[in-house]
N, C-alpha and C positions, 0 to 999 in steps of 0.2 A: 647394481645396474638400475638406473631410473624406467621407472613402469611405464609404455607408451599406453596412453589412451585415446582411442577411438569415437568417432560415432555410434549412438542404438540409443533405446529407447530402456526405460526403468522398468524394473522388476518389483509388483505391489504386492507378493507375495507375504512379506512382511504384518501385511495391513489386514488381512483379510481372506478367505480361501476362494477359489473362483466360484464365482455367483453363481453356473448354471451347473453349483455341483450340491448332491444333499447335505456337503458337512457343514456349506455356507447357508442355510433353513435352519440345521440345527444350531450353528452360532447365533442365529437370531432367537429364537427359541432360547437359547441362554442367557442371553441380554434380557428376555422378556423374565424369565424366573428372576433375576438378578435384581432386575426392577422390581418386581412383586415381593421378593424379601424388602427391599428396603422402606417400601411403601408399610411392613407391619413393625418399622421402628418410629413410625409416627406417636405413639401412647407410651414412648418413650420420653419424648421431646416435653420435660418439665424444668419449672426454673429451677429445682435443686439435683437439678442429672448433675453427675459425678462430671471430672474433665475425661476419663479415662472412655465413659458411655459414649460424651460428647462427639471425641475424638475419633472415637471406633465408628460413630455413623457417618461422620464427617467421611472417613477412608472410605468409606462401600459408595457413598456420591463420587467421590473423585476415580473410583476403581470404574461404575457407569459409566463416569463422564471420559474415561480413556478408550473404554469397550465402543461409545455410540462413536467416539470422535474418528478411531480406527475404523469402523465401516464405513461410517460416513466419507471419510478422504477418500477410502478406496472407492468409493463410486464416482467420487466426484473426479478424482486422478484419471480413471478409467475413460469416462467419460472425455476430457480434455485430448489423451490420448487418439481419441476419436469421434470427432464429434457426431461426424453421420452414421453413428450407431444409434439405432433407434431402439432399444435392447438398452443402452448404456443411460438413453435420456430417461428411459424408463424409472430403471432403478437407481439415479439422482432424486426424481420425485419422489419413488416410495423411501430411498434413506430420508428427504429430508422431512417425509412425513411423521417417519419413525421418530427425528429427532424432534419433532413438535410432543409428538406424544410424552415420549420420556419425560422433556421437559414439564409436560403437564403433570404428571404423576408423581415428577422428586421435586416440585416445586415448597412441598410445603416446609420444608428444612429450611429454604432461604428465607420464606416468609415469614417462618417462626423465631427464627435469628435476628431479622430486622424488626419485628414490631411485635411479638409477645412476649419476650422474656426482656424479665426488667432490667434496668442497665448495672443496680449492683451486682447481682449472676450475672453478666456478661463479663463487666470486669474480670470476675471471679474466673471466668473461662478463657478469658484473653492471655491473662497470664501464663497459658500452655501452648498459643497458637502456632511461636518457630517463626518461621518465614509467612505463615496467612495472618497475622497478624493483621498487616494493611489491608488485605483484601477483606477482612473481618471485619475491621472500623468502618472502612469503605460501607459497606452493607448497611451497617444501621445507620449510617449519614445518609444513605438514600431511602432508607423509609419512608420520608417523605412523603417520594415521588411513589411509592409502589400502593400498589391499589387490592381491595380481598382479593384470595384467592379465586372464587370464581369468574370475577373481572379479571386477571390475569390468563387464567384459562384461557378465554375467551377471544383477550389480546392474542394470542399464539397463533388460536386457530385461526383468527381474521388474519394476522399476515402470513399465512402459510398459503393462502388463498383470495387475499388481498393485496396489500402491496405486494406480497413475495410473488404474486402471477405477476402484476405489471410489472417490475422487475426482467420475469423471466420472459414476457410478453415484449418488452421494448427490447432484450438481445436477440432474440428470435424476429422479432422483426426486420430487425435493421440488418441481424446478419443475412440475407437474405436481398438486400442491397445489390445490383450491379450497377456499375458505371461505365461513362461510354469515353472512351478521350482517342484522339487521332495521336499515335507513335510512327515515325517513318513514314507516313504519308499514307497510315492503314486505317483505320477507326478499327477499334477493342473494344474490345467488354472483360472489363476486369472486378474482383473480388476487392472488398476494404484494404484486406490487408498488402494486396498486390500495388492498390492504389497509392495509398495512403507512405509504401516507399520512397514512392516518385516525389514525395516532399524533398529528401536530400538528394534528388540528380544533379547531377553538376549542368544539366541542361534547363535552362531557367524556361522553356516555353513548356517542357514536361511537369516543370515547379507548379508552373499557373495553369499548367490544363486541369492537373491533379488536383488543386484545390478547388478549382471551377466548377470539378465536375463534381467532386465531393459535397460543395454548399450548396449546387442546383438539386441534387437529390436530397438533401438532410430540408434544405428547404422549403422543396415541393412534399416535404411530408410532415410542415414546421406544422400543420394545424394536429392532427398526430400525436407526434409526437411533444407538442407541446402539452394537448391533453392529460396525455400520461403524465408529464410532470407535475401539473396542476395536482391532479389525485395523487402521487407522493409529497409534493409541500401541505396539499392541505390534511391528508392522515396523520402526517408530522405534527403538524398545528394539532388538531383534534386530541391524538393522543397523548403528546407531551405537555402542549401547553393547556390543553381546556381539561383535560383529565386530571394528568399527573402533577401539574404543577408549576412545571417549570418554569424562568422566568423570563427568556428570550428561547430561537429556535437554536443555534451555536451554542448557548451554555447545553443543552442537553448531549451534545457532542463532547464541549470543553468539560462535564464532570464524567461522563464514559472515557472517557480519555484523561481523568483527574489531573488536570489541568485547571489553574484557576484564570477565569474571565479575563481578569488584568493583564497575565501574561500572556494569550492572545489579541487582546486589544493592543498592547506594546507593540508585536509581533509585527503585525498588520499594518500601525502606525510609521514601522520604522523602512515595514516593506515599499509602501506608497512615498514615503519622505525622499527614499531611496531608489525611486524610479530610474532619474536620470541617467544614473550608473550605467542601465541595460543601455541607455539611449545613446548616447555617448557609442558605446562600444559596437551598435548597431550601424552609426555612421560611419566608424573605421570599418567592418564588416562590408559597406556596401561599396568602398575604394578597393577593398580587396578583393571583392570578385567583378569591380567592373561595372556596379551601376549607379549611375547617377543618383538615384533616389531611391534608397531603399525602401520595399512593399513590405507587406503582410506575405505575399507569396514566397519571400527569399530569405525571411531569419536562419532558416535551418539550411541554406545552400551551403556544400562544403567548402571549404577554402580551394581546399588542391586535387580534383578531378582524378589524379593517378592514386587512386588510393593501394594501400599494400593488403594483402591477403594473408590472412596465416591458415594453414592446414590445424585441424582442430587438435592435433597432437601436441604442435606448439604455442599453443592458445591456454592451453593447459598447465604449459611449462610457465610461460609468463605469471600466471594468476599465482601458481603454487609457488612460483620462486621469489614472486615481488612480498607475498606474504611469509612466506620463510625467512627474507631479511628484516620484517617486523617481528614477528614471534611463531617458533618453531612450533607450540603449541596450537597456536590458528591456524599453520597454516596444516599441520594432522587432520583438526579437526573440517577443514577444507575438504581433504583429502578422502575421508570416511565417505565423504555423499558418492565417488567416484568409484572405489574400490567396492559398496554393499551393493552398484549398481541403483543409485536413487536417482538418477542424472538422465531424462531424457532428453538428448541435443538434437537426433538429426530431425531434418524435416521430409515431412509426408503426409500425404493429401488425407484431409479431415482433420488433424491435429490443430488442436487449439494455438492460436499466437499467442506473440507477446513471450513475456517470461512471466515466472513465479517460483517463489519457494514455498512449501507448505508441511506444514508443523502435524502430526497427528498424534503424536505421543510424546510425554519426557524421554521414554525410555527407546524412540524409536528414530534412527538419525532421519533428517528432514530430505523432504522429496522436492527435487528442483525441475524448471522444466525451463530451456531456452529452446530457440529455433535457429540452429547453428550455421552462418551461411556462408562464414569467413572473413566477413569485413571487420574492421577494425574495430566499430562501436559493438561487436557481438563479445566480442574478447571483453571487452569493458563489463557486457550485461553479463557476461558468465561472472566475471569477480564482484561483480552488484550482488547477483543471486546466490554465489557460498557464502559471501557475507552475512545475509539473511542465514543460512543455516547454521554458520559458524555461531551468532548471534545467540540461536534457539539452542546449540548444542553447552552453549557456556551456562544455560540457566536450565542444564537437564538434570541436576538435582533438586530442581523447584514441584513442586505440585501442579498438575495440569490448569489446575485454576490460578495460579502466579506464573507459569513457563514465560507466555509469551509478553512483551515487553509493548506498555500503552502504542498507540498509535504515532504520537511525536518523536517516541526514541526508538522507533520501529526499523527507520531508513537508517541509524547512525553508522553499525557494522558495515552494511552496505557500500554507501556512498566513501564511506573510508576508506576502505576497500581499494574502491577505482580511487581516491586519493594515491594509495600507494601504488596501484599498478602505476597511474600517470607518472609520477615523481622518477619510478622506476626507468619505464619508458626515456622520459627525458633526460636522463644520464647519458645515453647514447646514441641521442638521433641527433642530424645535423641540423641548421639554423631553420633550412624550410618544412622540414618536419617538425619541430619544436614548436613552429608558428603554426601549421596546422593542430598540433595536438593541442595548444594554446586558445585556439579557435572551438575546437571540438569542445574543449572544458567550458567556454565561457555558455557557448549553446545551451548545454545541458545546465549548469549554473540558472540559467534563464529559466530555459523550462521544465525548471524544478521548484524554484525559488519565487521567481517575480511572476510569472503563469501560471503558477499554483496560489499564491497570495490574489490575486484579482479572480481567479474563480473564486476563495473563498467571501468576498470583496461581493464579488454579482451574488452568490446565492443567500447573503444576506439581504441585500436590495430586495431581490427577485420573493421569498418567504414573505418580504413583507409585501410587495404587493400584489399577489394571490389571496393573501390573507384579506388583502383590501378590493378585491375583484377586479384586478388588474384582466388586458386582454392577454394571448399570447405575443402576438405583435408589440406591444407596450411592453413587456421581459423583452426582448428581442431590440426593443431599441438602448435600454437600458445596458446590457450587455456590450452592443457596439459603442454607447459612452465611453464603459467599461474600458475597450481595448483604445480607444481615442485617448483617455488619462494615463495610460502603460505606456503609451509608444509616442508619444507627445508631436513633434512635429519631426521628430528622427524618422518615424515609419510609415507610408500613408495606410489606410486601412480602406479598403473598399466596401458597398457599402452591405456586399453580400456575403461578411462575414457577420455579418449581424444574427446570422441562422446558427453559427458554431457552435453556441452552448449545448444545441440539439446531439452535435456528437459524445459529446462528455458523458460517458459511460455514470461515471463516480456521482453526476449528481440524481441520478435517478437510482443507486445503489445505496451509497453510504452519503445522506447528507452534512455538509461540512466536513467531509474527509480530509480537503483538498488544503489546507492551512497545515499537517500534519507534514506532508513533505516540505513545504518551508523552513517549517520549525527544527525539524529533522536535519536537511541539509544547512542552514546554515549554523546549526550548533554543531555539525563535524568540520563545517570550514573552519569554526573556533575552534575545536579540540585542535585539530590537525595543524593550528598553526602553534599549539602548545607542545606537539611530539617535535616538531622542529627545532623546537627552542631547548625541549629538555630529553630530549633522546629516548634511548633505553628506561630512563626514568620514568616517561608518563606510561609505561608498557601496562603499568600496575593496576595504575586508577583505572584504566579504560576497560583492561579486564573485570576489574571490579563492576563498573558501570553496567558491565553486557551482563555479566551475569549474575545481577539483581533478576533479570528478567521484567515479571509484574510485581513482584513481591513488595516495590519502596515506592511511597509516593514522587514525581519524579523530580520536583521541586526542589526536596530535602534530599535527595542521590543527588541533585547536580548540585545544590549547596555544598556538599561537600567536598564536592571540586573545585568551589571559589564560582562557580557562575550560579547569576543570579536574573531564572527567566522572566522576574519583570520590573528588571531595568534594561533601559534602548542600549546600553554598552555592551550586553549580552549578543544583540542580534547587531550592531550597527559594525564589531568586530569580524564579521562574515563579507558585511557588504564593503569593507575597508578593502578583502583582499580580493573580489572581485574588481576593484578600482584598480589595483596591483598589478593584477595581470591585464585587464587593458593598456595600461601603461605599457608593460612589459611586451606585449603585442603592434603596441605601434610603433615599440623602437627597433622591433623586428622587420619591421613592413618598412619601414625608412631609407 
């Protein structure tokens, strides 16, 4: 008999014992001796240590680095859990101070790795590494960039208290946000994430209050928050480029993400050549719901107003069954996040939005979190987010330091994922469902692909003219360019989107993040039009792929798949089949 599952919330159990008990002081206290042994294998650390010495120190790093990573989730888990616990925000800051510290203290194993032992003993030691092997080479290629140890100290402690405050200082802010819009002839005051639904109403005057009211606040706070960004581009500058090295502000991103330069300039190239595509499909878009000219306000209006509901038991059944007709093993390993209770779905006030999966140990299956509300794109994010864990759990024979997979092949499980649910989906829906699920795919195709590629596009621009004392206003117009060359004469753009960038979380977090879900998404539209062609067949490779993890540079894993990320046939084969299905969409609508 198939297991019904429920709504609730995850069990961190797992992770860590509860914080306001003494065994969790004493776990910390354990971590601290743990660290202090390993800090006295430092006068160990010679060019003629044995591999077997090597190795053994190597373990006791990676045994810390699982010990801080598990407490750390667990506060941060907790936290998300609930955000208006002020008790939780607490001990987020003291974990993540703790992980500064450690950092400082077991730094000196990388350091010694990268730039004092000479490279014929490195060799010598390589030859033992297994799966760290890449991650080993990796290391001393960035020696470079790495600076003495107590420069690096130093680095820590400044972004634990420099950018990581502004950081934490620009979500705290903004969350903090209310906005005002008139519903049924009431005026509201509503939360981000309340607002920020009303983008997909099938009521287009709720479409445009919502974003009105969204870019009159993010605007009236453009000086603000522009600030903030300012001192994250220019730290960035400061410390990569005038410090460390590096040779643009994106290669520092494209070698953390070993990726070479060429293949996101390709990327980029081939995204922009391929604009039209969205444009195109944006004009059928705006017959199909009925307006003459499609805005900025209506990309994401749904096609079909009557949307269906699924009760979250068979929401569940969808994700695990679409994946069970791929592979029985994914769809187990699916399966694990639900049955150890890792899965928090329902919602309730304080709980962080959005979705995520997150990783805290090889040895510990990954903790997911949606906010489950019935509608049809949540079904979707549920099979986005086991993917993500499926993903982590293929590469849980890897070391903490290889588990997780670069940034570019991060979304690929994922996104496949909802490939399959969709594919599945559409075996049995009738023509006007098909056209809507049709619709739904190209949205998200959009803004994942073509709205992730021009963020990365602006924050290029934008780097450079900070660096050149650009105003906020001057980014700000730069930006609306930006969305003027995306949407070309398909979409008008008003002129008070020009403030948008201020909402983008990712570029005051992770700069250059944003070219990663590109890269990402359209190299599983390429995969996935290779399982179509070759079945059961490609089951193999892909499992191979996921569970590499970090371990392979990701260039030579996908070479040996036959694709090759810097040539335009690589990415222009993504944009083919989003051509495809616009086609296929307007001889629906006909």
């Amino acid at each position: 008999m198939e297991m019904e599952y429920g709504l609730g919330r995850w069990d961190l159990s797992s992770l860590a014992p509860n914080h306001e008990s003494p065994v969790f002081e004493q776990r910390l206290k354990e971590i601290d001796e743990e660290v202090s042994n390993f800090e006295k294998k430092r006068l160990s650390l010679k060019s003629d240590i044995s591999s077997k010495a090597f190795y053994d120190i190597l373990h006791l790093y990676e045994e810390i680095a699982e010990d801080a990573s598990k407490i750390g989730h667990y506060a941060h888990l907790l936290f998300s859990s609930d955000t208006s616990e002020p008790k939780a925000l607490s001990l987020v800051a003291g974990m993540d101070d703790l992980s500064a510290k450690i950092a400082n203290r077991t730094m000196f194993l990388e350091l010694w790795w990268k730039k004092a032992i000479d490279q014929e003993n490195a060799e010598r030691l390589l030859k033992s590494a297994g799966h760290l092997k890449n991650y080993l080479n990796r290391q001393r290629k960035l020696a470079k960039y790495t600076l003495t140890e107590p420069e690096e100290k130093i680095i820590n402690i400044k972004d634990t208290t420099g950018t990581g405050f502004i950081r934490k200082l620009y979500d705290q802010y903004t969350e903090r946000f209310l906005f005002h819009i008139t519903l049924d002839g009431k005026r509201r005051q509503l939360k981000k994430p309340e607002l920020t639904a009303l983008f997909h109403s099938p009521d287009p005057k709720r479409r445009t209050g919502a974003y009105k009211s969204l870019l009159r606040v993010y605007g009236g706070n453009e000086d603000v928050l522009g600030e903030l960004y300012r001192s994250v581009v220019l730290d960035w500058k400061n410390e990569a480029i005038d410090l460390r090295g590096y040779g643009s502000p994106i290669s520092v991103r494209n070698i953390l993400n070993d990726i070479p330069d060429e293949a996101v300039d390709t990327l980029l190239h081939v995204c922009r050549k391929n604009r039209d595509v969205f444009q195109r499909y944006f004009r059928q878009k705006a017959k199909m719901i009925s307006i003459k000219k499609m805005s900025r306000y209506h990309i994401y209006a749904p096609i079909d107003a009557s949307e269906v509901n699924y009760p979250f038991s068979d929401a569940v059944k969808l994700v695990l069954n679409s994946l069970e007709s791929f592979s029985p093993r994914i769809a187990l390993l699916a399966r694990k996040v639900l049955d150890e209770n890792h899965l928090d779905s329902e919602l309730r006030r304080g709980k962080k939005g959005g979705a995520f999966c997150a990783t805290a140990s090889p040895r510990i299956t990954p903790f997911v979190l949606v906010n489950y509300t019935g509608k049809q794109r949540d079904v979707f994010t549920l099979a986005h987010e086991l993917g993500h864990a499926v993903h982590s759990q293929l590469a849980s024979d890897k070391s903490i330091l290889v588990q997780q997979a670069p940034l570019p092949l991060a979304e690929l499980a994922s996104v496949f994922s909802e490939m399959i649910l969709l594919d599945k989906l559409l075996e049995t829906v009738s023509q006007q469902e098909k056209r809507t699920l049709i619709a739904q795919e190209l949205d998200e195709l959009y803004a994942t692909i073509m709205r992730q590629a021009y963020f990365t596009i602006f924050e290029k621009d934008a780097h450079d003219l900070f660096a050149k004392g650009a105003t906020v206003s001057e980014v700000s117009d730069i930006y609306h360019g930006n969305l003027e060359e995306q949407f070309g004469r398909a979409v008008k753009v008003t002129e008070e989107f020009r403030h948008e960038w201020t909402y983008i979380p990712h570029f005051y977090h992770t700069p250059f993040y944003t070219y990663a879900y590109s890269f990402g998404n359209l190299l599983t539209v390429s995969l996935y039009q290779r399982y179509k062609k070759e079945g059961g067949r490609f089951v193999g490779d892909y499992i191979n792929i996921l569970s590499a993890g970090g371990s392979r540079n990701p260039e030579s894993l996908l070479r040996e798949s036959g694709i090759d990320i810097k040539a335009e046939e690589c990415w222009q084969s993504g944009f083919d089949y989003v051509e495809e299905r616009t086609q296929e969409l307007e001889r629906l609508s006909n």
